[in-house]
VMD Tcl script that builds the backbone (N, CA, C; Angstrom):
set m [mol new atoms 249]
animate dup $m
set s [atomselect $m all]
$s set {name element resname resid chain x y z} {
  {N N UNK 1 A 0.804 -1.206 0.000}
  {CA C UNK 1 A 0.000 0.000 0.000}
  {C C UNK 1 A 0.842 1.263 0.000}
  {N N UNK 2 A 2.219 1.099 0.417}
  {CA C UNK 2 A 3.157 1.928 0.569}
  {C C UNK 2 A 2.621 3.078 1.281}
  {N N UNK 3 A 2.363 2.884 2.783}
  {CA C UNK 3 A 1.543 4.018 3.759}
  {C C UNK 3 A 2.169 3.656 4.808}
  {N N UNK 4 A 2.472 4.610 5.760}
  {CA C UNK 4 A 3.188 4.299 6.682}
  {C C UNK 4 A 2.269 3.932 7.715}
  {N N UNK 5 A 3.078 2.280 8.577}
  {CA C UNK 5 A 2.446 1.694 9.649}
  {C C UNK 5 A 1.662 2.367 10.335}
  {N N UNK 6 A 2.308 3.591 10.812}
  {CA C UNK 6 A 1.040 4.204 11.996}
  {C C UNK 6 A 0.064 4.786 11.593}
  {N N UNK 7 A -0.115 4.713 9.812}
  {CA C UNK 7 A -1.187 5.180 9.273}
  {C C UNK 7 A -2.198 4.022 9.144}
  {N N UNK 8 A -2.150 2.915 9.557}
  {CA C UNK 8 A -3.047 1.630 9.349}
  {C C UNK 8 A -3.500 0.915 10.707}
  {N N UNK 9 A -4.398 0.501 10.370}
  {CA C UNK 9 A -5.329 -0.408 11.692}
  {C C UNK 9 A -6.278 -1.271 10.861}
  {N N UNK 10 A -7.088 -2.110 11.514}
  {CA C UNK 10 A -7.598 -2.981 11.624}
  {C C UNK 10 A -9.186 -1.757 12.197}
  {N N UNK 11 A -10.482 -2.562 11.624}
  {CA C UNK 11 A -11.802 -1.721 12.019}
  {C C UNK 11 A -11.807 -2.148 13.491}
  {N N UNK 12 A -12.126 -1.248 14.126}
  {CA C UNK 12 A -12.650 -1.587 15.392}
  {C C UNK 12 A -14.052 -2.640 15.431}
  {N N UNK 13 A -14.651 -3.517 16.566}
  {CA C UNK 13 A -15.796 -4.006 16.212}
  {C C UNK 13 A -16.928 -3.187 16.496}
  {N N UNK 14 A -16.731 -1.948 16.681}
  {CA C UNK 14 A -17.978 -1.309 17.198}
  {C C UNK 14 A -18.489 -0.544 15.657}
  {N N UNK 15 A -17.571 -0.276 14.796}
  {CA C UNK 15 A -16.876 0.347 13.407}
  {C C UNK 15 A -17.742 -0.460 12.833}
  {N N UNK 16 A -17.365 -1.352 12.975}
  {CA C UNK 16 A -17.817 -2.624 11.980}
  {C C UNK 16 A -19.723 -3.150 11.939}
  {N N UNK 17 A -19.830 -3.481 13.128}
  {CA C UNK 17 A -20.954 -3.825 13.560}
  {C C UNK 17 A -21.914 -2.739 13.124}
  {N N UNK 18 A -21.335 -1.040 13.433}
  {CA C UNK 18 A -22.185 -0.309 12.619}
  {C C UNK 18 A -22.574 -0.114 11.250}
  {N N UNK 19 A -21.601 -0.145 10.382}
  {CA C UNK 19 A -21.498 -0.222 9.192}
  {C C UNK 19 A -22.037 -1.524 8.437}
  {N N UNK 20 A -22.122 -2.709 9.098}
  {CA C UNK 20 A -22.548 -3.975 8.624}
  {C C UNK 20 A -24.369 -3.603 9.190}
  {N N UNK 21 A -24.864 -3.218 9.944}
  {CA C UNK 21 A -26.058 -3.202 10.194}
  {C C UNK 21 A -26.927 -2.013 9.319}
  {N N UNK 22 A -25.741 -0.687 9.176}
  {CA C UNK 22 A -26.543 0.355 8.183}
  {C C UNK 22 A -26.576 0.219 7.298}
  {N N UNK 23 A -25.462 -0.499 6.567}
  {CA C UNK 23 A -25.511 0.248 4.970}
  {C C UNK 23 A -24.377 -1.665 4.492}
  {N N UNK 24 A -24.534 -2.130 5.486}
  {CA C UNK 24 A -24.013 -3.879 4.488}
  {C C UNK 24 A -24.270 -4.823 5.416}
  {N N UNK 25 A -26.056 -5.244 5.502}
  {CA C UNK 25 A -26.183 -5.980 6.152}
  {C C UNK 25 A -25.805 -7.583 5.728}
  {N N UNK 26 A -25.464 -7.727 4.886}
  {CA C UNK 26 A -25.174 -8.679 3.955}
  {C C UNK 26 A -23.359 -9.590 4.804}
  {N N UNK 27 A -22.479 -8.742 5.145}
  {CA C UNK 27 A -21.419 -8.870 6.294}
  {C C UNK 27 A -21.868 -9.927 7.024}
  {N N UNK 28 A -23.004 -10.057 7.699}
  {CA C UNK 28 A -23.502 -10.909 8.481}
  {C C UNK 28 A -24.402 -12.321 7.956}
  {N N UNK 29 A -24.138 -12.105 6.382}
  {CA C UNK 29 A -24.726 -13.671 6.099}
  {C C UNK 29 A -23.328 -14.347 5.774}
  {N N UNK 30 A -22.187 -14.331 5.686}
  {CA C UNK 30 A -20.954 -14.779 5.272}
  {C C UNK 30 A -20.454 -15.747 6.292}
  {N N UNK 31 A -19.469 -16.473 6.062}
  {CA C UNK 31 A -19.194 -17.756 6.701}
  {C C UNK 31 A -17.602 -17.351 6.821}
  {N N UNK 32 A -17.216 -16.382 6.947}
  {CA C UNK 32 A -15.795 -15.788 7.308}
  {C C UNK 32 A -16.001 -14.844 8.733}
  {N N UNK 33 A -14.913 -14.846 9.180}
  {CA C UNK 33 A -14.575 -14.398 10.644}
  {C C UNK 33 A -13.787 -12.925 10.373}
  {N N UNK 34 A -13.540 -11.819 11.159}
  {CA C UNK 34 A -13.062 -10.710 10.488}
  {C C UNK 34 A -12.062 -10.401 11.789}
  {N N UNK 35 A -10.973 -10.122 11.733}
  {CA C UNK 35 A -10.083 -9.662 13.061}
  {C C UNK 35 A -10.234 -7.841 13.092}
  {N N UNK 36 A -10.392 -7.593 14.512}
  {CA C UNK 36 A -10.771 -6.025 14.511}
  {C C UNK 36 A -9.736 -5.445 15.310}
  {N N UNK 37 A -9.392 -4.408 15.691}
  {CA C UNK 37 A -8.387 -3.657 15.989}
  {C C UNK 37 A -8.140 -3.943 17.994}
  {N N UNK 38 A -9.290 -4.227 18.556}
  {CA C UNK 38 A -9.499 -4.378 19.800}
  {C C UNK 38 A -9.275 -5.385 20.482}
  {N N UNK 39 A -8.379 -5.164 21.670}
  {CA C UNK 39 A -7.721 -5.963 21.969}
  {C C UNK 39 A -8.702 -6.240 23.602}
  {N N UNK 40 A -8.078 -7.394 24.209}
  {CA C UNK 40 A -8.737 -8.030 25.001}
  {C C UNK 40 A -8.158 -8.686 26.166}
  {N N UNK 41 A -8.400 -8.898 27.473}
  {CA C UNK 41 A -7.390 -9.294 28.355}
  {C C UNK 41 A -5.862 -8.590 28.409}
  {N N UNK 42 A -6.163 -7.320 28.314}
  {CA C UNK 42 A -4.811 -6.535 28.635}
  {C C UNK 42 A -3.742 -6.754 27.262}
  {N N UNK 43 A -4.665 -6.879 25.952}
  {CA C UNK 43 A -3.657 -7.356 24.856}
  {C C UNK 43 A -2.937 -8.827 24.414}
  {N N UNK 44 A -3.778 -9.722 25.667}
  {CA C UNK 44 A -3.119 -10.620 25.209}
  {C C UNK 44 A -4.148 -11.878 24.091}
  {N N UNK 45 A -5.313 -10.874 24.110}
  {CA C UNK 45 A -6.234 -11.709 22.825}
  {C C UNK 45 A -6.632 -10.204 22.043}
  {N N UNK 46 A -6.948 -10.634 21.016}
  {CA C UNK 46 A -8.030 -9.638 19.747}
  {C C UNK 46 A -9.268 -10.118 19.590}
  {N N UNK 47 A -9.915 -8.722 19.178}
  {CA C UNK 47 A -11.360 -9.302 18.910}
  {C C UNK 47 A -11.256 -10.065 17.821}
  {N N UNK 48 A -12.511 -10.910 17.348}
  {CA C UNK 48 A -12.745 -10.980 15.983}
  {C C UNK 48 A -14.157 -11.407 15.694}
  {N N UNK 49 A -14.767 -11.199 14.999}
  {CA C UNK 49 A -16.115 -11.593 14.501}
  {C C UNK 49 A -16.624 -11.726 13.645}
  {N N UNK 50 A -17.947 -12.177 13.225}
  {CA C UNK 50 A -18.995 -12.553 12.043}
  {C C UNK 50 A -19.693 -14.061 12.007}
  {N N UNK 51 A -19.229 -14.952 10.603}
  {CA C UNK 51 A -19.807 -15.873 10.328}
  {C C UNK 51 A -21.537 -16.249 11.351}
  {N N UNK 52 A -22.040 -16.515 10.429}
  {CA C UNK 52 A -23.492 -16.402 9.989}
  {C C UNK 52 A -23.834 -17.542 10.928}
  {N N UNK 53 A -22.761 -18.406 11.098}
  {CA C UNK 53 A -23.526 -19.497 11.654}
  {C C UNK 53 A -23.304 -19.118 13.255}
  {N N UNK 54 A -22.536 -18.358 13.830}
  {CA C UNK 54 A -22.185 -18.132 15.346}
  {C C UNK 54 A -23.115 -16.773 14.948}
  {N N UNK 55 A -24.110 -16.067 14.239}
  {CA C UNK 55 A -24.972 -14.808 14.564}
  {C C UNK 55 A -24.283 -13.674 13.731}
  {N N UNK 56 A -23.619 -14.015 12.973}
  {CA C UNK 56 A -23.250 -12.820 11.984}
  {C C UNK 56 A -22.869 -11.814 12.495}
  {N N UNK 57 A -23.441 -10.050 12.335}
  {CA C UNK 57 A -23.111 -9.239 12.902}
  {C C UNK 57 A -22.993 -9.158 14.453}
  {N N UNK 58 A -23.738 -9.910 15.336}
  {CA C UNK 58 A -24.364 -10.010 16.369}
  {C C UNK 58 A -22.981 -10.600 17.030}
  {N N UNK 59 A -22.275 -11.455 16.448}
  {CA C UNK 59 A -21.196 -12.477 16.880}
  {C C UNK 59 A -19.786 -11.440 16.976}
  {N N UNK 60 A -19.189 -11.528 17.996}
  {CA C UNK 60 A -17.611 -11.349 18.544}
  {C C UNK 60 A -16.975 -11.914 19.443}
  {N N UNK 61 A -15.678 -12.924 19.123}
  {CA C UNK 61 A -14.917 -13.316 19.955}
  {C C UNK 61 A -13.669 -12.922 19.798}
  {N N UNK 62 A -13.309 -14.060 20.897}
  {CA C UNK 62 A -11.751 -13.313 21.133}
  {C C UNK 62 A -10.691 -14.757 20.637}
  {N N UNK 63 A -9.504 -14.091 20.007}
  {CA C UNK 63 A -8.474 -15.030 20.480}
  {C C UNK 63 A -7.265 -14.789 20.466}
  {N N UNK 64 A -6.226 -15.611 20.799}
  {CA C UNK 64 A -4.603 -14.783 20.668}
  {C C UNK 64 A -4.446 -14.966 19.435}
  {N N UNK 65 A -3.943 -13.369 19.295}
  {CA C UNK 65 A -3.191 -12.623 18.194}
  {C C UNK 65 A -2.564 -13.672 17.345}
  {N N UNK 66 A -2.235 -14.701 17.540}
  {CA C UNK 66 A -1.154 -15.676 16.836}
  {C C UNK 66 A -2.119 -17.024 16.155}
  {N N UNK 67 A -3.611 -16.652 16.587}
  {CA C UNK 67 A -4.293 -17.739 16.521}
  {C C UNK 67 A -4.412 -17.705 15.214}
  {N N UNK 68 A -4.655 -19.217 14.185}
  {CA C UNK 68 A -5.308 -19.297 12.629}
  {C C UNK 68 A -6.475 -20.281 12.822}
  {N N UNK 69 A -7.374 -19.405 11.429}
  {CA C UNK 69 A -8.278 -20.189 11.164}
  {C C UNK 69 A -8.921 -20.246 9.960}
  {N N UNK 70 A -9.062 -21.347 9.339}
  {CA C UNK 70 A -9.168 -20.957 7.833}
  {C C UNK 70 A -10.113 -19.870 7.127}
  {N N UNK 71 A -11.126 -19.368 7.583}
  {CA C UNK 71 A -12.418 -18.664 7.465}
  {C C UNK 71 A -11.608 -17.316 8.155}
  {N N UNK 72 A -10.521 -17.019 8.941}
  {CA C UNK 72 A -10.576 -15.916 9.234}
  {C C UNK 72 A -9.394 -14.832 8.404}
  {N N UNK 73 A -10.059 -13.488 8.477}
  {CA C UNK 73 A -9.486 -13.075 7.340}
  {C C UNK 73 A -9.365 -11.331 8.379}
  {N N UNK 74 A -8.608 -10.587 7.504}
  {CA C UNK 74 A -8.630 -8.852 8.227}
  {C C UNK 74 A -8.651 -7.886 6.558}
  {N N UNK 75 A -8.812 -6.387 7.378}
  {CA C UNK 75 A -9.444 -5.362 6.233}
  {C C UNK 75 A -8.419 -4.366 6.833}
  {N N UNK 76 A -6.987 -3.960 6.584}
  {CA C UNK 76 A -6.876 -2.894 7.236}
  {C C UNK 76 A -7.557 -1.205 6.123}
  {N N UNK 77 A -7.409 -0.774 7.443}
  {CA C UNK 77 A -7.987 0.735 6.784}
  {C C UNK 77 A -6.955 1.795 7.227}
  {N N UNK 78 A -6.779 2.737 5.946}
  {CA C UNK 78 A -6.037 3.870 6.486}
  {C C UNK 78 A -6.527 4.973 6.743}
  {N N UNK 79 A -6.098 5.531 7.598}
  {CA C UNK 79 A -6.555 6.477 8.466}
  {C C UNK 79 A -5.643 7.982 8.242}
  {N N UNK 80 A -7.106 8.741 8.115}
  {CA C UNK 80 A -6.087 10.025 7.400}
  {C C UNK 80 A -5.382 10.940 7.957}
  {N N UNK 81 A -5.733 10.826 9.204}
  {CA C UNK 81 A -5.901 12.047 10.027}
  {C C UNK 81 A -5.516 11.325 12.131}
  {N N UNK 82 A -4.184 11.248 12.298}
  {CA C UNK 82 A -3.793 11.173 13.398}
  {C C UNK 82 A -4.736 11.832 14.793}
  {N N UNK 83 A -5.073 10.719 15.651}
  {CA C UNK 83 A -5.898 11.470 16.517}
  {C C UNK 83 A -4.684 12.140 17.846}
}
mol reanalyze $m
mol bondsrecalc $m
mol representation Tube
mol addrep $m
């Protein structure tokens, strides 16, 4: 993407969950898992959520950062504007 690291993240799930319920409710019929920027137990898990069959939008878990799974996948987004 050639953007510098601290210009990129991962959606938050609160980001997500909104945007999948307003304007792509469709996010929540899919059978893929999505990793989100939010971390969990003091950083030592990430969120992640979706697939249709654990409740689609409705669905978020957690696991360590290092975890794989074939269905799970990430979206980073760049961010324009440093908070």
């Amino acid at each position: 993407l050639d953007v510098p690291e601290e210009y990129l993240r991962l959606p938050r799930a609160i980001e997500w969950n909104y945007l999948g319920n307003a304007h792509h409710p469709a996010w929540g019929d899919t059978d893929t898992w999505e990793w989100f920027e939010d971390s969990y137990q003091k950083g030592t898990r990430r969120l992640d959520g979706g697939d249709s069959w654990y409740g689609g939008l409705s669905n978020v878990d957690w696991l360590a950062p290092d975890a794989r799974r074939v269905s799970l996948g990430f979206r980073p987004q760049v961010v324009f504007s440093q908070p």
